[in-house]
N, C-alpha and C positions, 0 to 999 in steps of 0.2 A: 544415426542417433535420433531419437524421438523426441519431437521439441517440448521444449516446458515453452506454458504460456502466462505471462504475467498477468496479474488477474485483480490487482488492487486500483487500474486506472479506473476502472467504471464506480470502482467500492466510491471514489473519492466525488466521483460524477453524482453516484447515488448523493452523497453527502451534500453537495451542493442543493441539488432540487429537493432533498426531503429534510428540512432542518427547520427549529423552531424559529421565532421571531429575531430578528437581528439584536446581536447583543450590543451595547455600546464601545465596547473591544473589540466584537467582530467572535466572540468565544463563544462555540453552539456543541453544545457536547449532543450529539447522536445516538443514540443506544441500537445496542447489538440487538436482535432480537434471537431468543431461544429457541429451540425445535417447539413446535406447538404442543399444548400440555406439560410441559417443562419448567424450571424455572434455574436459571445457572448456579443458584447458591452464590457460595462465597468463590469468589475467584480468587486464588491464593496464587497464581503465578501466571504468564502469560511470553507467548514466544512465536517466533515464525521461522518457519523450515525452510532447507536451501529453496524448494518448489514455489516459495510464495504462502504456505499458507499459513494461516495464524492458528494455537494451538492457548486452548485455556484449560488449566490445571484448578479445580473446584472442589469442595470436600462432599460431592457428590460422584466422582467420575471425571472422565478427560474428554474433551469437545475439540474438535476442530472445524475449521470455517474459512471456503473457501471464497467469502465476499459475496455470497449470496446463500448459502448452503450449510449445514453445521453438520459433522458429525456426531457422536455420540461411542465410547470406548466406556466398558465397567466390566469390574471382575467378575470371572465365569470359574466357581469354582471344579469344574469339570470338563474346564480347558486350559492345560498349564502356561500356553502360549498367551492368554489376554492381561490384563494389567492386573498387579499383586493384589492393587489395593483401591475403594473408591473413596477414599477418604486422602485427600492429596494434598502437599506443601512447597514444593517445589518444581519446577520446570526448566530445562535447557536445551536448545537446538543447537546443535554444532553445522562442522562444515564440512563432513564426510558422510552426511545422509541419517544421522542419527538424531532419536531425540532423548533425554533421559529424564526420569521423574522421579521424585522423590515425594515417601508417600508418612504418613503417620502410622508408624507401627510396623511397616510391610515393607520396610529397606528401602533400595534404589531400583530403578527399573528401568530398562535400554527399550526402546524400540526402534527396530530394525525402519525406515521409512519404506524400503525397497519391497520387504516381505511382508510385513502386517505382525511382525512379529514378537513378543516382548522375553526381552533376558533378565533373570531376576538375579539380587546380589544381594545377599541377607546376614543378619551376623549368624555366626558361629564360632558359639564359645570356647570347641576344640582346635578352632585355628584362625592361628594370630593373626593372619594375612587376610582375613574374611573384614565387612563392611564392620565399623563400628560400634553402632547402633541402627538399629531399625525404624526412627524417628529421624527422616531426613528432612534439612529444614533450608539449606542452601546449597546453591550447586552452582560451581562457577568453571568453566575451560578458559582460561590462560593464554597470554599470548605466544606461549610456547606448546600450547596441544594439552597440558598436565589441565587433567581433571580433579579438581579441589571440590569435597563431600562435608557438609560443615552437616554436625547431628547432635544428638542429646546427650553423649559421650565424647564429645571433642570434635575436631577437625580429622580429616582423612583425605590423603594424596594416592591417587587411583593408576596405577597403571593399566591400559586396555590390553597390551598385549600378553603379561601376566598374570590381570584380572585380581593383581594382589593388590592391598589398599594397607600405606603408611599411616602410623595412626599420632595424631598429636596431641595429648592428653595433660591436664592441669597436672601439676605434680606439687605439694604446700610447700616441699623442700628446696624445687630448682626454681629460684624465680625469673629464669628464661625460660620457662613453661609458659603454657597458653593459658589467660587470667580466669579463665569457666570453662569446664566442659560445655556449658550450652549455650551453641552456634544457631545465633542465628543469621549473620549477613555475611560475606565472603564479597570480595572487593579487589579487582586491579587497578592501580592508577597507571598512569601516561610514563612513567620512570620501571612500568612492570614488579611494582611492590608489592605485596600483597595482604592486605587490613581485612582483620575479623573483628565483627561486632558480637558479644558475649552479653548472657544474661537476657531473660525473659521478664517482661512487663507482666504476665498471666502467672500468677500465683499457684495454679494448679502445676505446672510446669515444673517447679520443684525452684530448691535457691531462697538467699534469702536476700533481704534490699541492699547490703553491698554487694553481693554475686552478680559478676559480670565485667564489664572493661572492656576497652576498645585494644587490640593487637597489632604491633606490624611485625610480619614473618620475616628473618631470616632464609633465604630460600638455603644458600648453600651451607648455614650452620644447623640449621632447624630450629634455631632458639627467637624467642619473641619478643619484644619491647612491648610493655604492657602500658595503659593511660588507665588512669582510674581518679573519680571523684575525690578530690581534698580538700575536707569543711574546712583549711586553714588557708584555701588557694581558691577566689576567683577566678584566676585564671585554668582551671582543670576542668574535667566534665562536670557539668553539672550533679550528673546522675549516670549511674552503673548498667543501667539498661541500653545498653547501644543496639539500635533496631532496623538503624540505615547508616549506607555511606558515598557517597558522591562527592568525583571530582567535577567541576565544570568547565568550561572552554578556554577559562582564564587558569586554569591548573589549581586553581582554589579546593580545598577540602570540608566538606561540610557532613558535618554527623548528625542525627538527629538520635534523640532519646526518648526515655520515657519524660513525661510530662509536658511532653509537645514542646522539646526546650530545641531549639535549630542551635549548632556549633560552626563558628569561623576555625578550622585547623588552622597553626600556623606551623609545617610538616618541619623546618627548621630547628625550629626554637621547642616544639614541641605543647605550644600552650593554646588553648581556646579561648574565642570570644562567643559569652555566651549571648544569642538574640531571641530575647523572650518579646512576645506578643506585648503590644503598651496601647492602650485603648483610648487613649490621648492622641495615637498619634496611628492611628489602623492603616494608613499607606504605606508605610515603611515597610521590609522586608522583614519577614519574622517567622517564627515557627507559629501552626497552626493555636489559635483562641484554646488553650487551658481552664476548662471549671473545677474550681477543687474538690466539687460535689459529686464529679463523674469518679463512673468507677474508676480503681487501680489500676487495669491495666491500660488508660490512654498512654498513648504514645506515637510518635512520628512515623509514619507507616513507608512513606519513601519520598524521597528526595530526586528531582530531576530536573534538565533542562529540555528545552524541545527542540526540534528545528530552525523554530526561528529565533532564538537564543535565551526564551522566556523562563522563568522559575516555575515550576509545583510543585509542594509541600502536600501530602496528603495526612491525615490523622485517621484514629480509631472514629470517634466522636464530637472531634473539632473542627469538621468539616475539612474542605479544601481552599488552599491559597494560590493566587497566580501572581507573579510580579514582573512584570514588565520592564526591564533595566533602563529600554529607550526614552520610557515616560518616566521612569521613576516612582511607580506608583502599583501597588498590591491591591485585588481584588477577593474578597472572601466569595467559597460559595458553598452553601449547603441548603435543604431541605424547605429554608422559608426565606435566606438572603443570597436574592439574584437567582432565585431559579428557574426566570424567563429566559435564561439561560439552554435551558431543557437539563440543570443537574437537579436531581430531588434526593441526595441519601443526606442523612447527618454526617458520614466519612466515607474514606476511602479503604482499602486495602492493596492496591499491585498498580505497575504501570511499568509501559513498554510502549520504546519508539519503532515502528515496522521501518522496513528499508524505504518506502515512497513519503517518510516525514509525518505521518499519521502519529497520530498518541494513545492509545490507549487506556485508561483509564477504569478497574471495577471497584466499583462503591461497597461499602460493608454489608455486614449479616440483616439488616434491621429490613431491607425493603425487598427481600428476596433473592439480591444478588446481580444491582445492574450491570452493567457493562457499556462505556462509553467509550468514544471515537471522536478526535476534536480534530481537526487540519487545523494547523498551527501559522497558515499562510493564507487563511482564509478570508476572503474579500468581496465586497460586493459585485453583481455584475452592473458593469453598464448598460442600460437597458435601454432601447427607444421601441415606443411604441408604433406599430403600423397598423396604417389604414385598409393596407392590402397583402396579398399576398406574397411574401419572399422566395424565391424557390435556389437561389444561389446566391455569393457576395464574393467580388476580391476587392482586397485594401490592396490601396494603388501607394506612391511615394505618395511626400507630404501630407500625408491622413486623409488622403481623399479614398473612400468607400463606394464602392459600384454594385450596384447589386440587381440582379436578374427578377425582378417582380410579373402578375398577374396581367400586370397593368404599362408594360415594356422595364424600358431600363432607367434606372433612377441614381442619380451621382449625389453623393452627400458628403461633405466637406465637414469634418470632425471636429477641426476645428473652429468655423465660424458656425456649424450648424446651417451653410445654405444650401439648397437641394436644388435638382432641376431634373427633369422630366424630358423621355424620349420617348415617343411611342410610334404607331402602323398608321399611316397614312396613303391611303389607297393610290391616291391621288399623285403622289413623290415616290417615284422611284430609287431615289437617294435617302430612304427614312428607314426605320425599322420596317425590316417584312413581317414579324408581327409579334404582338404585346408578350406574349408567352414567352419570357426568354427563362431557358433554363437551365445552361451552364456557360461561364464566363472563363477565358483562358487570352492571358495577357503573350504577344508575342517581344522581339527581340528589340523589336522598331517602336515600341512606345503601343500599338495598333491592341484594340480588343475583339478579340473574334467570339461571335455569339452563336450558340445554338438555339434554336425556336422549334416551341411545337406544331407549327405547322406549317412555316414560312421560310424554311431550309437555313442556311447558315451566312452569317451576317459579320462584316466587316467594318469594326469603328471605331473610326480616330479621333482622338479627342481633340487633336490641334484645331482641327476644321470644323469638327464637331458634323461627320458627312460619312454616312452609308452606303457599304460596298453589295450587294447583296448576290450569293451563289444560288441560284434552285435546279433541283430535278427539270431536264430539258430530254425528250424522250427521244431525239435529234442528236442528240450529242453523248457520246459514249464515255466522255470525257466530263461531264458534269457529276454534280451529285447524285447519288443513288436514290436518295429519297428525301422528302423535303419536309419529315418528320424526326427531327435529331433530339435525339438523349444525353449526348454528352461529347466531351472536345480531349484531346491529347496530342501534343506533342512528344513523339522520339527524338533519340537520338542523333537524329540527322537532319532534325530541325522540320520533318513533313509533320503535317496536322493533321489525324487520324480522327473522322467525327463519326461517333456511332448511331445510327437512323432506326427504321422501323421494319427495316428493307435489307439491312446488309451496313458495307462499313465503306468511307470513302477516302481513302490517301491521297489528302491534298500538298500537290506543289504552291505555298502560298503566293510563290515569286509569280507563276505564272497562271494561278488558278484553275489547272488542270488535277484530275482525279482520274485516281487507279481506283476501280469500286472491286468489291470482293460480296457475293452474296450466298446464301445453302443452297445450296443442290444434294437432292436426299437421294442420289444415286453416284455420287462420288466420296467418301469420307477423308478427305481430304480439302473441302472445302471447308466456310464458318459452320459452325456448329447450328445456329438459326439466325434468321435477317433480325432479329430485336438481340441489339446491345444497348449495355449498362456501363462497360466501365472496362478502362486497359491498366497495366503496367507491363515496364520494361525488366529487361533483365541486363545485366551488365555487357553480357553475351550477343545480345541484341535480341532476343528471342521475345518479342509480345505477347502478353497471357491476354483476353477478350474474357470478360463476363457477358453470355448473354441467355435469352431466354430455355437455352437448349442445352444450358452446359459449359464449357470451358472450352474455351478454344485456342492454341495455340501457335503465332504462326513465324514461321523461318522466311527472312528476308531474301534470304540468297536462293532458295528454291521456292519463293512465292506461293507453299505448301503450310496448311494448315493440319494440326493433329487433334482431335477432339476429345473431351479428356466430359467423365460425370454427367454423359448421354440424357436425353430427357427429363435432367433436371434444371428446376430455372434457377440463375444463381446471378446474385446483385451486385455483386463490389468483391474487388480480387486487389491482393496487397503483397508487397514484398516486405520482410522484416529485416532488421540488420544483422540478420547471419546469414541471410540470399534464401530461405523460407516463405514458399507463396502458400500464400492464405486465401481460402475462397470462403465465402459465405452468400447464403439463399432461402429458398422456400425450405428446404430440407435439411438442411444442416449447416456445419461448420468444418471444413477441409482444410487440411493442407496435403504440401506435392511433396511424394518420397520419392526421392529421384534412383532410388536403387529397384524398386518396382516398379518405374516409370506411371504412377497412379498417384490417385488423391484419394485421401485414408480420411475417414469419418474423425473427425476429432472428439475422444472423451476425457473429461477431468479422470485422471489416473486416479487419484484418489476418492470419488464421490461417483466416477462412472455412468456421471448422467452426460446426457449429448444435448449442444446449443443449437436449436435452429431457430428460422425465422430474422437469419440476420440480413440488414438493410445495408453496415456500414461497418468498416474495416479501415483502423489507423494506428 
């Protein structure tokens, strides 16, 4: 099987180092950027495929973006295979490799992830079993598989193996009919209920200002409990245009409408508390700032909580709200309040949480159509500044910091902030052998074992605070190989494996004897080249070596190396948690298929471009 590579840890890295000024929150919304010459438009929906990647649904065409990269999908009227329609409303990724769109005018539309390829599902008036309408506007999969189609014509239950589509339509006479043909939000809660929100805020849309209503389905009768606005009941919806619906982590129900009015459900009793914006009181949680001067169709655009269990409220034109339950306090943001923030629209339009806690967020038609990214656990770093150069660090117990500098080894206590300083003393042969220390690897005994650039490998204990030191001796077979070391490993078996300039040296720590191992270019069965970078183990026991020649791997029990991506140099070799070795180099990015005993160029399947130039693998 051909591994998927998760590809949103760097996105979140990127976000870290490239964000606007610190917010008082800690809230940096990021923008996506577009293919160049581009502009996203309106983002009407937004979703991530089993692979990881993120896909935006735009009334320009469909984009995907693999955390550095975007595609670009539009219809090609002279290829029945591409997407129906570039004018799009809907978006859903399931969990068997499909994604499905729904478009304005041009039905529902499948595409295949595996093939590249799109199935289209259109109405037809001579059969009853065909899509609804061709104005699809919500698409929801269930936590039973059933595909729910909400359109301009009602509600539609989709069977895929049929490909027929159950249709649920207003009826004036049955009033367990559904309260509007036009659907726009589709909603499961925690209890697997299922709430549609009816009625359009957009006047062109058709309907008139009581059209619409909140629905909860019956699944096994078909019939609907409808909620609708009653000027004789405060306690009812506000308003007939239901445009979202959100449950949150407390099982709470909240609806948002037109006129930016936010709803407490009480799914019980059946009745709302309506929380209108009070200007008196802007911290409170509320539905987005209402001007009555805005046009008609404002209204609550969605409703969500985030990872770290925060509120956003988005509007057409009311900007955006964040509330923070911990603090107890609501932040507005739009276009000129807080948008040191890096958010500049007047509103919002979609939002979606990826699987790594990212948020999503695209802004409305008015600025071209941005698209933001917020990490919702986002926090400052602890920064200290140095004088000199760092080239490795381990955090010891109790906050003590070690770290391998320019200038030898330097110990920093975290918590009091005091330092102390080790360096090359010609003079002491019990001191550092020299300043360059550039990988640290703690052993079993409390003891730190140093690698140096030029002063072989070093031994120090912190009790005594006294230097052991190993070098190349050309007298002793049993010494180190070379007294120019790159980096430290312990196996399995507790020997400590240091990589030189020369070959590789397997020390017995107990008695400080070395097995050295070096290339020989007339045996292939030796290392690959005398410069190494970097080991990992395998459960098997089997050691993978990055070094300047390539991959080298070597069996314990036959003291036999096998060499694996010949003359190329490759930096850092990793195992992943399904037993998948990853190499990375000058040339590329690998991994090992152990069914053709090789290492296979790795490309994004979907984007088919190849990573090189990689340093580091975790």
């Amino acid at each position: 099987m051909k591994p998927r590579l998760v590809i949103f840890s760097f996105v979140l890295l990127s976000f870290f180092l490239n964000t606007f000024p610190a917010f008082s929150q800690q809230i940096t919304f990021n923008k996506v950027l577009p293919p160049e010459g581009k502009t996203f438009g309106l983002v009407t929906g937004i979703t991530q495929d089993i692979n990881g990647y993120m896909w935006f649904a735009t009334q320009q065409g469909l984009y995907s973006f693999n955390g550095y990269q975007t595609k670009f999908y539009t219809h090609d009227s002279s290829n029945s295979n591409s997407i129906g329609n570039n004018r799009l409303e809907s978006i859903l990724a399931d969990s068997i490799g499909n994604l499905w769109i729904g478009s304005f005018g041009s039905g529902l539309d499948r595409l295949n992830l595996a093939t590249g390829i799109f199935t289209h599902f259109r109405h037809n008036e001579n059969d009853q079993y065909s899509l609804g309408n061709d104005t699809v506007t919500a698409i929801l999969r269930d936590k039973q598989g059933i595909l729910w189609i909400g359109t301009f014509n009602g509600l539609n239950q989709f069977d895929p193996k049929t490909k027929k589509f159950i249709h649920y339509r207003y009826n004036a006479n049955d009033p367990e009919s559904i309260s509007n043909n036009l659907v726009k939000f589709i909603y499961e809660d925690r209890q697997e209920t299922i709430w549609i929100g009816t009625g359009s805020s957009f006047p062109d849309d058709g309907g008139g200002p009581e059209d619409g209503g909140l629905n909860r389905l019956n699944k096994k009768t078909g019939s609907f409990t409808r909620f609708k606005h009653d000027p004789n009941n405060i306690h009812s919806l506000a308003n007939n245009k239901v445009s979202v619906i959100f449950e949150d982590n407390q099982g709470v129900l909240w609806i948002g409408t037109a006129g930016n009015v936010l709803h407490r459900m009480d799914k019980q009793t059946g009745s709302f508390e309506r929380i209108i914006y009070d200007s008196t009181h802007p911290e409170i949680l509320s539905g987005p700032i209402f001007n009555k001067e805005s046009p008609a169709y404002e209204h609550i655009t969605f409703i969500t909580q985030d990872a770290a269990g925060s509120y956003w409220i988005g509007s057409v034109e009311g900007g955006l709200n964040y509330y923070n339950p911990k603090i107890g306090k609501m932040i507005h943001f739009n276009a000129t309040e807080n948008s040191s923030a890096g958010f500049n629209d007047i509103g919002t339009w979609s939002v979606f949480t990826s699987r790594d806690g990212t948020l999503w967020i695209s802004g409305n038609w008015n600025n071209g159509g941005n698209l933001y990214r917020i990490n919702p656990f986002r926090k400052e770093f602890r920064h200290t500044k140095m004088s000199i150069w760092v080239n490795c660090f381990y955090e010891g117990p109790n906050g003590i910091l070690w770290m391998g500098t320019s200038k030898g080894l330097l110990r920093k206590n975290l918590n009091t902030q005091q330092e102390k300083y080790w360096s090359y003393d010609s003079k002491n042969k019990t001191s550092l052998s020299d300043d360059q220390v550039v990988a640290i690897r703690p052993d079993e005994n409390g003891n730190l074992w140093l690698a140096t650039h030029l002063g072989g490998l070093v031994r120090f204990d912190p009790r005594t605070e006294k230097f052991t030191q190993y070098k190349y001796d050309e007298k002793n077979s049993k010494s180190l190989v070379h007294d120019t070391t790159h980096c430290l490993f312990f196996d399995n078996q507790k020997m400590l494996w240091i990589g030189t300039h020369k070959g590789l040296s397997r020390m017995d720590i107990k008695t400080g004897l070395c097995t050295n191992y070096t290339y020989d270019s007339t045996d292939n069965h030796t290392l690959s080249n005398g410069q190494t970078y970097g080991f990992v183990q395998e459960k098997n026991g089997m050691i993978w070596i990055a070094t300047d020649g390539g991959i080298s791997r070597f069996d314990s029990k036959t003291g036999k190396f096998n060499r694996y991506l010949k003359d190329n140099p490759v930096k850092t070799v990793c195992i992943d948690a399904g037993g998948i070795i990853w190499a990375g180099g000058d040339n590329g990015f690998y991994y090992f298929d152990s069914k053709k005993n090789d290492f296979i160029n790795y490309r994004d399947p979907q984007f088919q471009n190849e990573i090189t130039k990689v340093l580091a693998i975790v």
